[in-house]
C-alpha positions in Angstrom: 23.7 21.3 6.0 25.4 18.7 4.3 24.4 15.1 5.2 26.8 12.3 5.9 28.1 9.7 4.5 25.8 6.4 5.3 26.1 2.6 5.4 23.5 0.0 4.2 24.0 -3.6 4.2 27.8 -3.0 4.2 28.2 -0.5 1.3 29.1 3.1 1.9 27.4 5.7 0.4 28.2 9.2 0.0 25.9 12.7 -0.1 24.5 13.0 -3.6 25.4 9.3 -4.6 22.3 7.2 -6.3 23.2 3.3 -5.9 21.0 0.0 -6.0 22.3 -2.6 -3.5 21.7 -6.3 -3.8 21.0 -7.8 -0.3 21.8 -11.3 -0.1 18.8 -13.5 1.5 18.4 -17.2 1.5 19.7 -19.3 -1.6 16.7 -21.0 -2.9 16.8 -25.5 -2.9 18.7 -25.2 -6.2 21.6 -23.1 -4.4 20.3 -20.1 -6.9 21.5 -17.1 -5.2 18.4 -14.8 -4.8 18.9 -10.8 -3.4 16.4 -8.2 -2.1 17.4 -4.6 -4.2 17.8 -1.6 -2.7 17.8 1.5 -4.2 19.4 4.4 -1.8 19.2 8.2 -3.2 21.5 10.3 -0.8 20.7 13.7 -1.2 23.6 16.0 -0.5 21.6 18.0 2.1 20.5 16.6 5.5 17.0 15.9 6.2 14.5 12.9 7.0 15.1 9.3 5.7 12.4 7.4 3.9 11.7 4.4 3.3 9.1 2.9 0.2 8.7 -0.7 -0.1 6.6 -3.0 -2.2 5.6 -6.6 -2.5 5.6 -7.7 0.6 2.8 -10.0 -0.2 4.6 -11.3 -3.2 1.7 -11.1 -5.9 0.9 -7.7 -5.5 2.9 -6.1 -7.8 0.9 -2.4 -7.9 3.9 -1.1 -5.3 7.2 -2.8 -7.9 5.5 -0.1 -10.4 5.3 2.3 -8.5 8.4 2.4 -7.1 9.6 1.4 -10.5 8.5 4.9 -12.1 9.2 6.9 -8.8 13.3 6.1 -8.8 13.1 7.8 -12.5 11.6 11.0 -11.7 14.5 13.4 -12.2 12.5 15.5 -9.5 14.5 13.2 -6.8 17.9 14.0 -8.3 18.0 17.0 -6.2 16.4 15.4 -2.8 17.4 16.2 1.3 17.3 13.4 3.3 17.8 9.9 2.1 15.0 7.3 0.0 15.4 3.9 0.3 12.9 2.5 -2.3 12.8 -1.7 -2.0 10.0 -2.5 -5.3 10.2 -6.3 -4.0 10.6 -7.3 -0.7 8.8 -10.9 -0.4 11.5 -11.9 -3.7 10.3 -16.1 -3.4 6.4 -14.9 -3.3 7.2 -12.2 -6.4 9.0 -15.1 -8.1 5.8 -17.5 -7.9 3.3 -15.2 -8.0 2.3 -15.9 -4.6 0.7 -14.0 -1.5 3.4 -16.5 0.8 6.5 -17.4 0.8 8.0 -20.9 0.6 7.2 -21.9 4.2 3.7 -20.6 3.2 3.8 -18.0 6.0 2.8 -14.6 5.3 5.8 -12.2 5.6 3.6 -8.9 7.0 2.8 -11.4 10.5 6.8 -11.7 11.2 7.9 -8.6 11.5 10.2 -7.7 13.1 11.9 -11.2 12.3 14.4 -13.4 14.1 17.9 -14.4 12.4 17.7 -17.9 13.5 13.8 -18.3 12.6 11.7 -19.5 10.0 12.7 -18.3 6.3 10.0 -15.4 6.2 11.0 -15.0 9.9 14.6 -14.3 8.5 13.9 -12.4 5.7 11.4 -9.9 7.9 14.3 -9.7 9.9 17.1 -8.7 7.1 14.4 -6.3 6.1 14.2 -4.9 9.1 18.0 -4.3 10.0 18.8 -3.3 6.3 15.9 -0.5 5.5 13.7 0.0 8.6 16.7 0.6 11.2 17.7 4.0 11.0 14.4 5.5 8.9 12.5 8.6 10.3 8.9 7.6 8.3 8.2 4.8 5.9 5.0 4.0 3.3 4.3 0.1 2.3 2.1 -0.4 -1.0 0.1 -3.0 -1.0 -2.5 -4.2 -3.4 -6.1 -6.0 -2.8 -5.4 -9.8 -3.0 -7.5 -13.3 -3.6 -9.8 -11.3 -6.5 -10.2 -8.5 -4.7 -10.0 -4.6 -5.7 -9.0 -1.5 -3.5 -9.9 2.3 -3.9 -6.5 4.1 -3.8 -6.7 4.5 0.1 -4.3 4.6 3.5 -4.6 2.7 6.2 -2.7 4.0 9.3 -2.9 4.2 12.8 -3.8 8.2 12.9 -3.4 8.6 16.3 -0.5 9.5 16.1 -0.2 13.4 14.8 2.4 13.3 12.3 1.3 9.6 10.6 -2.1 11.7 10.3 -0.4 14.6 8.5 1.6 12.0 6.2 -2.0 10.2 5.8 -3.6 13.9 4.6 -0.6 14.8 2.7 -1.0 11.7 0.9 -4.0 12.8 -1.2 -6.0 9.7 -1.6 -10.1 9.9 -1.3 -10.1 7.9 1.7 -7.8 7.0 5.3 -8.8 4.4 7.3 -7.8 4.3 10.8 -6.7 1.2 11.1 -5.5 -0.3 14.4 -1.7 -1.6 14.7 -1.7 -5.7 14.3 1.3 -8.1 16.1 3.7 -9.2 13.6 3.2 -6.3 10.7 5.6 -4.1 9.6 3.1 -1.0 10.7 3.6 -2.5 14.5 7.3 -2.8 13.9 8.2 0.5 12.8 5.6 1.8 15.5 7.8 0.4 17.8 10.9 2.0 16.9 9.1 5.6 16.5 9.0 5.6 13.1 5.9 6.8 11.3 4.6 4.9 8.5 1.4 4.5 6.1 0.0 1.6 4.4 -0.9 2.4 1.0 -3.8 0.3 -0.8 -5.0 0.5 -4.3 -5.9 -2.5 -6.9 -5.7 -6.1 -7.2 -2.8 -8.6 -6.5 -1.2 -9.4 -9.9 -2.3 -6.6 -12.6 -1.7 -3.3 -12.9 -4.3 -0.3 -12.7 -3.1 2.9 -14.2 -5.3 4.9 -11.3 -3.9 3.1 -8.4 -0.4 3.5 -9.8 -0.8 7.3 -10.5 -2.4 7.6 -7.6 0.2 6.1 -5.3 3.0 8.0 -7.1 1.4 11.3 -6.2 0.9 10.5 -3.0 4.9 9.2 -2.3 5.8 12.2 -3.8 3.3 14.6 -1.8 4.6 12.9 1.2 8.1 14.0 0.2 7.6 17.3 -0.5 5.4 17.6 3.3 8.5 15.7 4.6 10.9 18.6 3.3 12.2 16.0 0.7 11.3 17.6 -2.1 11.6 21.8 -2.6 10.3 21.9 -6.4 7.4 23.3 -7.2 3.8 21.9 -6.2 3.3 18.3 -7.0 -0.5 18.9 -7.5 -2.8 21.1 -7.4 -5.7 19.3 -5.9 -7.4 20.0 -2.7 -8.5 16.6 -1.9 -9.6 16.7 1.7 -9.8 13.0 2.5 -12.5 11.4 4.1 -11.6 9.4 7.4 -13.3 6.4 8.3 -12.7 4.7 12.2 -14.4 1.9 11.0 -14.8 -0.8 8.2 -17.5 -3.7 7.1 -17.0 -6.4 4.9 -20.3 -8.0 3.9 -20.7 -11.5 2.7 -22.7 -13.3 0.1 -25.6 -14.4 1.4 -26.4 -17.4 -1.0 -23.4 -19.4 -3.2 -23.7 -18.4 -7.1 -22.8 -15.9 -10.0 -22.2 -12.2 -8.2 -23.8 -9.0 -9.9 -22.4 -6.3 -8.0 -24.7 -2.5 -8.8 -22.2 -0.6 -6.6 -18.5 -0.1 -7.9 -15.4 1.4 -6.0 -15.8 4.9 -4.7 -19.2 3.8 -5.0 -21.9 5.9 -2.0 -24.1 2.9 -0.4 -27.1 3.9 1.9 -27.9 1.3 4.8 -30.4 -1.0 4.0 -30.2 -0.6 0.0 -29.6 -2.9 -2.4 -26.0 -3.5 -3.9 -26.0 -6.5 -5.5 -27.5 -9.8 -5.8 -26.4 -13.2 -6.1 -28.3 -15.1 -9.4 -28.6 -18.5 -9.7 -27.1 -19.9 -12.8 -29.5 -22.1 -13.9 -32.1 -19.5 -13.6 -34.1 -19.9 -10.8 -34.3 -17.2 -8.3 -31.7 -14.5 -7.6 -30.9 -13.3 -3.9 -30.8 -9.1 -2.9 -27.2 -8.2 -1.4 -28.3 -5.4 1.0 -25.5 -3.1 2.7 -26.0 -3.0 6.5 -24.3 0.9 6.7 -24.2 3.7 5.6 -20.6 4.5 3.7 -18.3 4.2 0.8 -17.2 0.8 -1.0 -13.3 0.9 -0.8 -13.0 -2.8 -2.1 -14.7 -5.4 -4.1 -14.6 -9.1 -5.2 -14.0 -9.0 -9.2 -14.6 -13.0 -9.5 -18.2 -13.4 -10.3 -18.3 -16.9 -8.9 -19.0 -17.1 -5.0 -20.1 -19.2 -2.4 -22.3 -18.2 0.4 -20.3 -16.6 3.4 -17.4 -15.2 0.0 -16.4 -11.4 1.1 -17.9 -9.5 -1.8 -17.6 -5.7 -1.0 -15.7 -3.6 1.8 -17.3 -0.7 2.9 -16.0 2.2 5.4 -18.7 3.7 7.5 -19.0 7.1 6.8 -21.6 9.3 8.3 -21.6 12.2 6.0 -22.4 9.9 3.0 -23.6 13.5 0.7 -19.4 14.4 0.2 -18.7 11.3 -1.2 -19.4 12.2 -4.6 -17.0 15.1 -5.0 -14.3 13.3 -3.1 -14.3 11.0 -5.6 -14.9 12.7 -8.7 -12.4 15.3 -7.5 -9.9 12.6 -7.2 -10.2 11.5 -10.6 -10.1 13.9 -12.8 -6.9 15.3 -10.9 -5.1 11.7 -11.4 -6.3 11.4 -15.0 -4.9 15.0 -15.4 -1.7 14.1 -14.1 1.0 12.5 -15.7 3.8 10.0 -14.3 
């Protein structure tokens, strides 16, 4: 069945067009026009409509490159359904490296936005109308931010059956059901019946070749268990994910230089020692001991910390024995693959 022609932000588009559209937002102080692009890829055949956005915390960038290689792939030339890939949402955060955006209000508590609000207000709101109004599911990438590092890893509210299915199909080691929060774009599209995932893999401002692979695979695999994509397999692995209803962050209990014995994907055991914080002038260091049982799916990298500084994130995980081949199934598939 042949798919109609569409409308975003006022430009038409027609079945098997590819176009990038330049939505005006606020002008910064200087009167600099600034726009949000969009890139649309109408497939000529009807099916579900997608949306992948990035950077809506401005510094992390992981989701720009991703979406970045993605809208290449000449697999998506022959797509049903509709992608609207957005590889910078937050544009004044992306432009100063920032978290925030001018007003210093984070853009992922606005949602779903007012058109007479604040500027992050507005822009959650231009967002909203342009890409999320009108889309059957939607994935956000997001990045671990203020030093910290994420495992490749969803966060949705699984609940719901088909956000599970999209959460399994996406083929990371680990999905965290995560509760819906007032003000993000998860809540927002929840409340239009869309289904959407968070995506979460490295560390605000860099890039990690892993977390990038990884979150290419998984939009694609999404695709293709959307009906997007007809082609062949995109993988070959047989990740079964592990789920986790709960996380813990745990704190440094002293203020100094952070020696962590436990890295990402890392198996902790309640109880044990994963770190310790030294003193650096020598004197006496201080045990970090994990209070569960579970799998580290983010980390501090900054060596400095103070006492109370979140150091590691850990999902409780009963079954802690199939952590191991999760993980090491995980990455020798992504360093297998090529993007």
């Amino acid at each position: 069945m042949m798919q109609p022609t569409i409308t975003v932000a006022g430009t038409k588009i027609k079945p098997g067009e590819q176009t990038t559209i330049q939505v005006p937002v606020a002008r910064l102080y200087t009167h600099t026009e600034l726009t949000m692009p969009v890139h649309v890829l109408h497939g000529r055949r009807a099916g579900p409509r997608l949306f992948v956005s990035g950077a809506i915390h401005g510094d992390e960038i992981i989701g720009t490159e991703i979406i970045r290689r993605l809208i290449m792939m000449k697999k998506l030339k022959s797509i049903r359904g509709t992608l609207l890939a957005v590889p910078v949402v937050n544009v004044y955060g992306f432009l100063q490296h920032s978290r925030y955006s001018p007003d210093r209000r984070d853009l992922n508590r606005f949602f779903p936005g007012l058109e007479k609000g604040s500027l992050t207000s507005q822009l959650a709101g231009t967002f909203m109308e342009t890409v999320v109004q009108g889309s059957t599911h939607g994935i956000d990438l997001h990045a671990g931010s203020n030093h910290r590092a994420n495992l490749p890893q969803i966060r949705a509210a699984i609940d719901d059956p088909e956000t599970l299915r999209l959460a399994k199909a996406f083929k990371v080691p680990v999905i965290i059901n995560a509760k819906l929060r007032d003000g993000s774009l998860r809540h927002a599209a929840a409340e239009m019946g869309i289904a959407m995932l968070l995506y979460e893999a490295g560390e605000a401002l860099r890039f990690d070749e892993v977390a990038i692979r990884a979150g290419i695979r998984g939009v694609m695999s999404v695709m293709q268990a959307l009906g997007m994509l007809t082609s062949r397999k995109i993988s070959t692995s047989e990740i079964e994910a592990l789920v986790a209803d709960t996380t813990t962050w745990v704190r440094a209990p002293a203020s100094g230089i952070l020696r962590m014995k436990v890295p990402l994907g890392g198996r902790v055991v309640k109880n044990s020692k994963i770190g310790e914080i030294a003193d650096p002038f020598g004197g006496r260091s201080v045990d970090i001991v994990s209070p569960v049982s579970g799998l580290v799916i983010g980390r501090l990298n900054l060596p400095l910390v103070y006492r109370g500084d979140a150091v590691v994130h850990i999902a409780h995980l009963e079954r802690i024995k199939g952590i191991e081949p999760v993980i090491e199934e995980f990455r020798d598939t992504i360093n297998e693959e090529k993007w």
